[in-house]
C-alpha positions as CSV (number, residue, x, y, z in Angstrom):
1,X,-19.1,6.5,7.7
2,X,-16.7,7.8,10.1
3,X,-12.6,7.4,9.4
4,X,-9.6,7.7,11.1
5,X,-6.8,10.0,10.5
6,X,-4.6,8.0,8.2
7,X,-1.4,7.0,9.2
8,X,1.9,6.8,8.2
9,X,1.9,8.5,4.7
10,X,4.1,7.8,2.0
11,X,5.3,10.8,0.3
12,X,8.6,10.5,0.5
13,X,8.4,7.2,-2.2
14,X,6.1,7.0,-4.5
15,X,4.9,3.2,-5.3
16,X,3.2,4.4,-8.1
17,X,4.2,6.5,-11.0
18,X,1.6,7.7,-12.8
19,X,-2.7,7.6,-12.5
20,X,-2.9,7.9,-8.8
21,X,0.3,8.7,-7.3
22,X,1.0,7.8,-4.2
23,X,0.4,4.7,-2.2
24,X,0.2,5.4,1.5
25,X,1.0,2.7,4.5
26,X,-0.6,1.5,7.5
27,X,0.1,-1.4,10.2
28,X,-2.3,-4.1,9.5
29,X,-1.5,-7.1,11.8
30,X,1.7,-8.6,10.7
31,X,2.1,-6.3,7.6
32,X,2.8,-3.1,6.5
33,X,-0.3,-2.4,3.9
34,X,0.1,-0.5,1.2
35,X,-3.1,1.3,-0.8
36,X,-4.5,3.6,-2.8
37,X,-6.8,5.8,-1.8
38,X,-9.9,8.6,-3.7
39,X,-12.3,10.7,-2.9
40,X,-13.4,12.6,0.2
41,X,-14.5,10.2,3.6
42,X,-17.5,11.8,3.7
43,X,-18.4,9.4,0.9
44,X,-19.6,5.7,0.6
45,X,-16.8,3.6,1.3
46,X,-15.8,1.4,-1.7
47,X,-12.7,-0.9,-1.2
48,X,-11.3,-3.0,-4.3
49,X,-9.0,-6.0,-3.9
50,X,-7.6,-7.2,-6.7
51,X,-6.0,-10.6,-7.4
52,X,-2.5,-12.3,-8.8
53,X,-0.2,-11.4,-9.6
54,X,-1.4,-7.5,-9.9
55,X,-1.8,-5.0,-7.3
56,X,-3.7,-1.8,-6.2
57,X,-2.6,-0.1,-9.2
58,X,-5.1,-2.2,-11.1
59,X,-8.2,-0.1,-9.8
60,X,-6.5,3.6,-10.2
61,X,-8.6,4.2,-13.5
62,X,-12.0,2.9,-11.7
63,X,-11.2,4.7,-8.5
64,X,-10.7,7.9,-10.8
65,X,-14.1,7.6,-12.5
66,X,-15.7,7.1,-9.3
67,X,-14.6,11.1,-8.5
68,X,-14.6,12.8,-5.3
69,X,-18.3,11.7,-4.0
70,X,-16.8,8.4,-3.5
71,X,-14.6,7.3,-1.0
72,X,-12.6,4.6,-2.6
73,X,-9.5,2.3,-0.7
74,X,-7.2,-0.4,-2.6
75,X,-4.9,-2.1,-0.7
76,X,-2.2,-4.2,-1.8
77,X,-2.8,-7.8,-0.5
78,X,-0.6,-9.4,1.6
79,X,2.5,-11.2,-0.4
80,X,1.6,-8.8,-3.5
81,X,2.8,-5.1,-4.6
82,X,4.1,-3.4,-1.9
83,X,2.4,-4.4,0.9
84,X,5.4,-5.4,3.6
85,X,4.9,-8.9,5.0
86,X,7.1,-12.1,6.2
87,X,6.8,-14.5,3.1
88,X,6.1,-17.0,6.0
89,X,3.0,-15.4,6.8
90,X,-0.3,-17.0,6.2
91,X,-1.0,-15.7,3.0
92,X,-4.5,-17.7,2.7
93,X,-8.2,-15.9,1.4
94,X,-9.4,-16.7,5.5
95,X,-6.1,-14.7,7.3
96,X,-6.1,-12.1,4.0
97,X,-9.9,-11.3,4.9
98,X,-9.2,-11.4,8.8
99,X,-6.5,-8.4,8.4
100,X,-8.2,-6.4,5.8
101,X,-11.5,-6.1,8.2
102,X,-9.1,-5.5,11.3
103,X,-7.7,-2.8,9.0
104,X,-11.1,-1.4,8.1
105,X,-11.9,-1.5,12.0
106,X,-8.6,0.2,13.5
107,X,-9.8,3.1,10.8
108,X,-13.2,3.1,12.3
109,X,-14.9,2.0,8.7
110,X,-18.1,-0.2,10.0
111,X,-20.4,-1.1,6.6
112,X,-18.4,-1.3,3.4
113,X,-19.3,-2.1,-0.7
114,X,-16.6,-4.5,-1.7
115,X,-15.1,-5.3,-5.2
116,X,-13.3,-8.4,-5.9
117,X,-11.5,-9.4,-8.9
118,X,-10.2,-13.0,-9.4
119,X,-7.7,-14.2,-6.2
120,X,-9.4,-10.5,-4.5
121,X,-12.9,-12.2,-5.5
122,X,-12.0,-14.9,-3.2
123,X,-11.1,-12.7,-0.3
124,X,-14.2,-11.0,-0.9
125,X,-16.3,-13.8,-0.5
126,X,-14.7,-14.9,3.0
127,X,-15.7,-11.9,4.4
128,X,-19.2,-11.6,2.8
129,X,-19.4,-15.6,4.1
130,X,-18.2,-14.6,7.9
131,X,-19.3,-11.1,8.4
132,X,-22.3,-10.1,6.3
133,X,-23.0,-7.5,9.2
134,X,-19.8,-5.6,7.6
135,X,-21.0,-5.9,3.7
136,X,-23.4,-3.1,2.4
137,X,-22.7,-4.9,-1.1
138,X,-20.4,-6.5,-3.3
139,X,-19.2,-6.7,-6.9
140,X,-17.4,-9.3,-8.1
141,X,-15.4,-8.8,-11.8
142,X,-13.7,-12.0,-13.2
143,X,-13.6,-13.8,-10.0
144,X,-12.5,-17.3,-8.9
145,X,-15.4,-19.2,-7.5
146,X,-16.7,-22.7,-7.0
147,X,-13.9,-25.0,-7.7
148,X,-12.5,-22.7,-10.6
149,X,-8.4,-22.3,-9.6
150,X,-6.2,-22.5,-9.9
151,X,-6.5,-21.7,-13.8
152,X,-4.1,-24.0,-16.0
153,X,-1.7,-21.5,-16.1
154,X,-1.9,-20.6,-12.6
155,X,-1.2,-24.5,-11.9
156,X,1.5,-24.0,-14.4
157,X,3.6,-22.1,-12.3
158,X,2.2,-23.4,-9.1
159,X,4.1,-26.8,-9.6
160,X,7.0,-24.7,-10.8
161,X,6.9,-23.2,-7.3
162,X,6.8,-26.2,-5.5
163,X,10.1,-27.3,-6.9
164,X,13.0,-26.7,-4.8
165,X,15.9,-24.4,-5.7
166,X,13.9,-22.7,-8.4
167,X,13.0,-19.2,-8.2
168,X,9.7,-19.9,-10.0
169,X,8.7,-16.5,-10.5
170,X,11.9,-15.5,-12.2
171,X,11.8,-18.7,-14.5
172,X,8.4,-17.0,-15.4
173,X,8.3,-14.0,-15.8
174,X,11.9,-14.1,-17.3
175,X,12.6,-10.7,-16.6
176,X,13.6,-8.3,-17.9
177,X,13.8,-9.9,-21.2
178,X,9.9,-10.6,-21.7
179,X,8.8,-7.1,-20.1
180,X,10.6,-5.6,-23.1
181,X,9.4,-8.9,-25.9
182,X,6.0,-9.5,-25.0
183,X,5.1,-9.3,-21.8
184,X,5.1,-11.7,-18.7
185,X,2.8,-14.5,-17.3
186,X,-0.1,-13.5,-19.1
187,X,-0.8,-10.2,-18.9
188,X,-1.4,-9.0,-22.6
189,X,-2.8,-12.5,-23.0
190,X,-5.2,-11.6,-20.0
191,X,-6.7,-8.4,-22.6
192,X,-8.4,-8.5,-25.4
193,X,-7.2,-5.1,-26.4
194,X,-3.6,-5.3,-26.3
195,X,-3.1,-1.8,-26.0
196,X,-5.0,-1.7,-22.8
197,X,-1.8,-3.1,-21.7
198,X,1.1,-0.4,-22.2
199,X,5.0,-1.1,-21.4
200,X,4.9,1.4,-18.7
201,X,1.6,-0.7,-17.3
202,X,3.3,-3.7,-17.3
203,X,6.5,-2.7,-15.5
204,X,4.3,-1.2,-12.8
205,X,2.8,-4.4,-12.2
206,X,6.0,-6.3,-12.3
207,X,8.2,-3.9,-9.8
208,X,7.4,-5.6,-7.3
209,X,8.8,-9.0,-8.4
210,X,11.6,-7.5,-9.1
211,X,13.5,-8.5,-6.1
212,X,14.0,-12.2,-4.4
213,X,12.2,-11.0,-1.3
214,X,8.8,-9.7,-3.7
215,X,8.8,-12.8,-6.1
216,X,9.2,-15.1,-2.9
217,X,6.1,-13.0,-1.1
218,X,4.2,-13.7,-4.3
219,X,5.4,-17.3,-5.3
220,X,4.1,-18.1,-1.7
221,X,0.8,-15.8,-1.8
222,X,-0.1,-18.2,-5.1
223,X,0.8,-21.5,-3.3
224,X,-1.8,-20.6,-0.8
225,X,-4.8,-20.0,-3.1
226,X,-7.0,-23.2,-3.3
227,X,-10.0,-24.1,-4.9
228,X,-11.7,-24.8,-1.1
229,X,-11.3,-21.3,0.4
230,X,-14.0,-20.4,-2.1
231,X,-16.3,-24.0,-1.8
232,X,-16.5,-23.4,1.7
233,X,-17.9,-19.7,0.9
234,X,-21.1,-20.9,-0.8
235,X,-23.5,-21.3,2.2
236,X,-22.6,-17.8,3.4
237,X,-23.3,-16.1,-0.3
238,X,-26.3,-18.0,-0.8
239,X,-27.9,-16.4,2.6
240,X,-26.4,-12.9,1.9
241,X,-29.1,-10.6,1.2
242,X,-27.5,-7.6,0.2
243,X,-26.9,-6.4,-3.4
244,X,-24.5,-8.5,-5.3
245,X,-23.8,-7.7,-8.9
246,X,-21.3,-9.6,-11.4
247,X,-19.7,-7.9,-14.3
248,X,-17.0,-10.2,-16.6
249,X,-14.8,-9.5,-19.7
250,X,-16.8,-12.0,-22.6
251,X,-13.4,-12.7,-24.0
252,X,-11.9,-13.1,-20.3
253,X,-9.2,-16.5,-22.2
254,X,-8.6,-18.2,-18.0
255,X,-11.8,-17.5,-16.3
256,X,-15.1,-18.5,-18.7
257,X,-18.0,-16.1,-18.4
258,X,-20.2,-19.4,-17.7
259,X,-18.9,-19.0,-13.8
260,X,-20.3,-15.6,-13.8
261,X,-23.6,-17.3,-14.7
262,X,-23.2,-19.9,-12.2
263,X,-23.1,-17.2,-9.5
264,X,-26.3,-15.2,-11.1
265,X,-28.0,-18.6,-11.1
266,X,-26.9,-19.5,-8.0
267,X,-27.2,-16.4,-5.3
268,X,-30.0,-15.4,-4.3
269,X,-28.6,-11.8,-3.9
270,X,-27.2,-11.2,-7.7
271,X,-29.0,-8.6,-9.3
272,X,-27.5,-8.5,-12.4
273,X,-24.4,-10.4,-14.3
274,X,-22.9,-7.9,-17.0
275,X,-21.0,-10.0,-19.8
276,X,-18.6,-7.1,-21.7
277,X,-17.8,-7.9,-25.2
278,X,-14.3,-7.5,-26.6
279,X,-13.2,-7.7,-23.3
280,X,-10.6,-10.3,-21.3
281,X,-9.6,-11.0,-18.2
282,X,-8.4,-8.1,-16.7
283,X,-11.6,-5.5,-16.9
284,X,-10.9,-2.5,-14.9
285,X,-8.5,-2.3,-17.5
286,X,-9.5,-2.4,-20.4
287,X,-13.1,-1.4,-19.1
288,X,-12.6,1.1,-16.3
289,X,-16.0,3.0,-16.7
290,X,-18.0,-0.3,-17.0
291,X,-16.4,-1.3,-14.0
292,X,-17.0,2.3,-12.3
293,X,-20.9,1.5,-13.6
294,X,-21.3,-1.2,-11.5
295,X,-20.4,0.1,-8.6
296,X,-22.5,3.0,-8.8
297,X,-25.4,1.0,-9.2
298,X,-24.7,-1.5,-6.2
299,X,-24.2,2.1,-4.1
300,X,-27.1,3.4,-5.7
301,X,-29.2,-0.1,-4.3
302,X,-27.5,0.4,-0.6
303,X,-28.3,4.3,-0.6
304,X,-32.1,3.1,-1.5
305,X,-32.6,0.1,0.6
């Protein structure tokens, strides 16, 4: 698949601090996108979205077990991590899959395997919906579907966020006093293995809400998740024909493995559905080289078809 030259490097700021270690940027419509990139662009093109309230950094262990024969991409979507955007942007799965394909064009990447995880499983899905020409196959880990968000807690904070005069976010995430108690919004409740999780993980993921501007981006990327960006996605999945596998943590405690059965019950295209015991919500994780699996069989059914 042929690439661009990348532009607009980051070297002089690292967004990331350990695992991979730089993010790079590049003009995607309104935004300045941040991502991750692996492997050599002579390789299949892989490119992982991930969901709220985490960014790129949640693929970096996946990306790394996928090695140099992949090529692997992970942008930060728009209102999350350190991808630059106006927090009055529309933040919806429909605009979020428009620029990430006008993205992939501008570098000249035409067929693409895509991997969704929860609010990136969404974005996923509008673009395997729309434009199945530009899907060589998908994974989906943990993802919303059907009418499944927002989660309790997700609605939780979403009516917190609606309120006005309250920085949501900050009420929270209460930081910085529950980054050093017990973590924030979730995250070590999102694991079954709460090591998975380390201090230095968690502050990675919460940098970014660390300022007014980041937890405004993200209070407003959350507002515009809703249960019918994904509804309206079923017609397209059902006709997809390419290869579709589902992997999900068993022990995932906001999104029950019984929607990754739906979805193997449901699509036509879903080869497989992979329940991991001991495992939560956030796989890639605690479960990087299931994850990395996955994907190597979904490239191994496009190299074959």
């Amino acid at each position: 698949m042929p690439t661009a030259p990348l532009t607009r490097p980051v070297a002089s700021r690292p967004a990331v601090a350990h695992g991979i270690p730089l993010k790079r940027i590049a003009r995607a419509g309104p935004a300045d996108l941040a991502y991750l990139e692996s492997g050599g662009p002579a390789g299949p093109l892989v490119v992982f979205v991930h969901g709220f309230p985490t960014h790129a950094h949640l693929w970096r262990r996946v990306m790394r077990r996928l090695g140099d024969g992949v090529h692997a991409l992970a942008p930060d979507l728009l209102g999350l991590g350190d991808t630059v955007v106006s927090p009055y942007q529309d933040l919806s799965p429909p605009f979020q899959a428009e620029i990430l394909l006008g993205w992939l064009t501008e570098r000249g990447d035409d067929r693409v395997v895509l991997v969704g995880h929860e609010q990136g499983g969404a974005v996923v899905q509008q673009i395997v919906a729309n434009h199945p020409e530009r899907v060589a196959g998908v994974v989906l880990v943990d993802t919303v579907a059907y009418d499944n968000w927002p989660v309790p807690l997700a609605a939780q904070v979403m009516r917190l966020a609606r309120t006005p005069g309250v920085d949501a976010l900050a009420y929270a995430f209460d930081l910085p006093r529950r980054i050093a108690r017990n973590g924030a919004l979730g995250f070590r409740r999102a694991v079954r293995d709460k090591a998975a999780i380390t201090d230095e993980t968690l502050e990675e993921y919460l940098r970014p809400l660390g300022t007014a501007e980041g937890r405004e981006r993200a209070r407003r990327f959350l507002l515009a998740g809703d249960a019918r960006w994904t509804l309206e996605c079923l017609p397209g999945l059902r006709a997809y024909d390419g290869p579709i596998e589902v992997v999900w943590g068993l022990d995932d405690p906001f999104l029950s493995p019984s929607w990754g059965a739906r979805l193997r019950d449901d699509l036509p295209a879903v080869r497989r559905l992979e329940l991991v015991p001991f495992c939560g919500h956030l796989l890639p994780e605690e479960r990087p080289d299931v994850v990395a699996g996955v994907v190597r069989r979904v490239l191994d059914d496009v190299v074959g078809a």
